[in-house]
C-alpha positions as CSV (number, residue, x, y, z in Angstrom):
1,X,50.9,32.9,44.4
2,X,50.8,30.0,41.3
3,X,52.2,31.9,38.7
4,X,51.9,30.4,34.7
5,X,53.0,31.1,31.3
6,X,50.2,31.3,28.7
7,X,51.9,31.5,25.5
8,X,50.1,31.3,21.1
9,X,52.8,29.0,19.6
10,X,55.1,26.4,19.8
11,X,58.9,26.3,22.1
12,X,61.1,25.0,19.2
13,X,63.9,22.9,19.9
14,X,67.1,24.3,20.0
15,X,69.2,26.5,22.4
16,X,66.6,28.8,23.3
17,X,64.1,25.9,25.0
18,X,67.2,25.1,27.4
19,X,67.7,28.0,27.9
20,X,64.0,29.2,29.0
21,X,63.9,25.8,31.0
22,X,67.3,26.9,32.8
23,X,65.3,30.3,34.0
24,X,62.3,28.0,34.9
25,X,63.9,25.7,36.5
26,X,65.5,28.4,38.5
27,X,62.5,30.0,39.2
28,X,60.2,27.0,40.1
29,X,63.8,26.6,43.0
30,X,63.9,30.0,44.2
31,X,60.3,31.5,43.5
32,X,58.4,29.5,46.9
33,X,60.7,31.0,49.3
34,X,59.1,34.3,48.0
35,X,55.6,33.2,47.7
36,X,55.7,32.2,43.8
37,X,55.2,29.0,43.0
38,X,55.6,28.2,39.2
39,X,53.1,26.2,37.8
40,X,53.8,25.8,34.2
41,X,54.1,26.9,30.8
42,X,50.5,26.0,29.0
43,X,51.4,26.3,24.9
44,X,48.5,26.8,22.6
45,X,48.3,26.3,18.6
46,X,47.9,29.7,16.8
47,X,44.9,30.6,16.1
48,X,44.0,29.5,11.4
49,X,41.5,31.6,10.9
50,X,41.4,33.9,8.2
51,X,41.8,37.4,9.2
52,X,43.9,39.2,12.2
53,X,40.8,40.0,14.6
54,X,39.4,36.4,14.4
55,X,42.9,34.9,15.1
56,X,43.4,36.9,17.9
57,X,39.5,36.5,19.4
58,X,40.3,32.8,19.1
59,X,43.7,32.9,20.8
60,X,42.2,35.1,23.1
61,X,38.9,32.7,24.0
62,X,41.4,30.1,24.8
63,X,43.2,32.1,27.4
64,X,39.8,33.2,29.1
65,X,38.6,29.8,29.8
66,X,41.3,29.3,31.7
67,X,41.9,32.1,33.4
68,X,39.6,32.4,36.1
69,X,39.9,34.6,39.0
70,X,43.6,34.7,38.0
71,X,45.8,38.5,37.6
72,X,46.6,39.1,34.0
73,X,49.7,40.3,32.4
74,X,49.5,40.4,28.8
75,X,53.3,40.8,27.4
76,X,52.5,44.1,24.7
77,X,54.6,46.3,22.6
78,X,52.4,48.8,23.7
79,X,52.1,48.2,27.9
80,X,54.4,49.6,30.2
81,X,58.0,49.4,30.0
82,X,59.3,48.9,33.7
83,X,62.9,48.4,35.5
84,X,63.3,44.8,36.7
85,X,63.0,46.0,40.3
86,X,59.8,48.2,39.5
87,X,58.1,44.5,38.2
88,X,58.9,42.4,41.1
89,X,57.3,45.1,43.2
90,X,54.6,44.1,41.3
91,X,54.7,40.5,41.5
92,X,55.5,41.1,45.1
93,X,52.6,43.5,45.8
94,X,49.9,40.7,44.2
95,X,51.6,38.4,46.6
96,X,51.5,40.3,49.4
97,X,47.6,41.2,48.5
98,X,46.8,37.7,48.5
99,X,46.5,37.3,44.8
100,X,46.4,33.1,44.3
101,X,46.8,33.4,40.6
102,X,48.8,35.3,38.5
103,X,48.9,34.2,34.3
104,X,51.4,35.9,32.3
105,X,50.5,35.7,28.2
106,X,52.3,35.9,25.5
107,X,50.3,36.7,22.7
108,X,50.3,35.4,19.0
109,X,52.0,37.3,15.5
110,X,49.0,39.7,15.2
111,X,49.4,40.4,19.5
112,X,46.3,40.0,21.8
113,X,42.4,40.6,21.0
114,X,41.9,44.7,22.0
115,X,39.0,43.3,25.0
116,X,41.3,40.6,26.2
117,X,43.5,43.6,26.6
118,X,41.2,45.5,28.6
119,X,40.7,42.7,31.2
120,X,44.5,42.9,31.9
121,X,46.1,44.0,34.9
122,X,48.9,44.9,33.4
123,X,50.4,45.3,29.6
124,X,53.6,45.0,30.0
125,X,56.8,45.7,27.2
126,X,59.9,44.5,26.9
127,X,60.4,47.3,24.5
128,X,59.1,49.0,21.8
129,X,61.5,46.4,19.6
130,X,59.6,43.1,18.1
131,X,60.8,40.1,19.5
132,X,61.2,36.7,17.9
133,X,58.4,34.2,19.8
134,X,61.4,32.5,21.1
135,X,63.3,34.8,23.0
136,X,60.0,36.9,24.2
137,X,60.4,33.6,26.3
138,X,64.2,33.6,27.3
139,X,63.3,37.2,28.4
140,X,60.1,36.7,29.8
141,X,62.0,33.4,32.0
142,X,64.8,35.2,33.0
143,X,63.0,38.3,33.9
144,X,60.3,35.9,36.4
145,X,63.6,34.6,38.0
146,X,65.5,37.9,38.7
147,X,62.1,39.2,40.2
148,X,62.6,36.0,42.9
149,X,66.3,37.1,43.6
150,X,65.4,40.6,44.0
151,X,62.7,39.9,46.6
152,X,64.7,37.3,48.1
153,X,67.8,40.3,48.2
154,X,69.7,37.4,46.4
155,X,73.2,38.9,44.7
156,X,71.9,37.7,41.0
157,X,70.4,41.6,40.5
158,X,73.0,44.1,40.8
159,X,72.0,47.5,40.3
């Protein structure tokens, strides 16, 4: 399964680019051996229009033209907050199903348009905390990576 980041916003330089390209790089090494092949991180401008619901119907228009026939996990304060194990079942279970596509998004400051969020597969939390844009990525990398090692029953994930 190809398996991209969609993400509103700008990667700033500075220690938290190395180290999401450290977990990518890691994961675009360790992910084909479990069927994931990591295509990419595809970075969009945030949305200037004027109020919340436009911004986000704009954001969300650009992820729909490219999404295809693709899964969808939309990263949400609000989705489902799972173990690591618990999502690389999931990863592993679109694999297994013959899912070609899988996009994970990372939404923009006002979050994702409410019908963009009913197309999803999945809403998924990393808690009910807000995250700076730039570690929602460090997370969002290493979390993609530890789902290879688990399926691969690499050491990385102890639990």
């Amino acid at each position: 399964m190809r398996l991209s980041i969609h993400a509103v916003g700008r990667m700033k330089a500075g220690p938290e680019r190395d180290l999401v390209a450290r977990y990518l790089d890691r994961l675009a090494k360790a992910g084909p051996a479990v069927g994931m092949e990591f295509s990419g991180v595809t970075e969009i401008a945030e949305s200037q229009a004027r109020s919340a619901e436009q911004r986000m119907r704009e954001e969300a228009d650009r992820l729909e033209s490219a999404l295809g026939d693709a899964a969808l996990v939309l990263l949400d304060e609000r989705g489902k907050n799972m173990t690591s194990p618990a999502f690389s079942d999931y990863l592993s279970r679109h694999i297994d199903g013959g899912r070609k596509t899988m996009i994970v998004a990372i939404g923009g400051a006002d979050g994702h348009d409410p019908a963009l969020r009913a197309k999803a597969d999945l809403l998924l939390s990393f808690g009910a905390l807000t995250w700076p844009h730039q570690l929602v990525r460090v997370l969002l990398a290493e979390q993609l990576y530890r789902a290879s090692t688990i399926l691969s029953n690499h050491p990385y994930h102890r639990a």
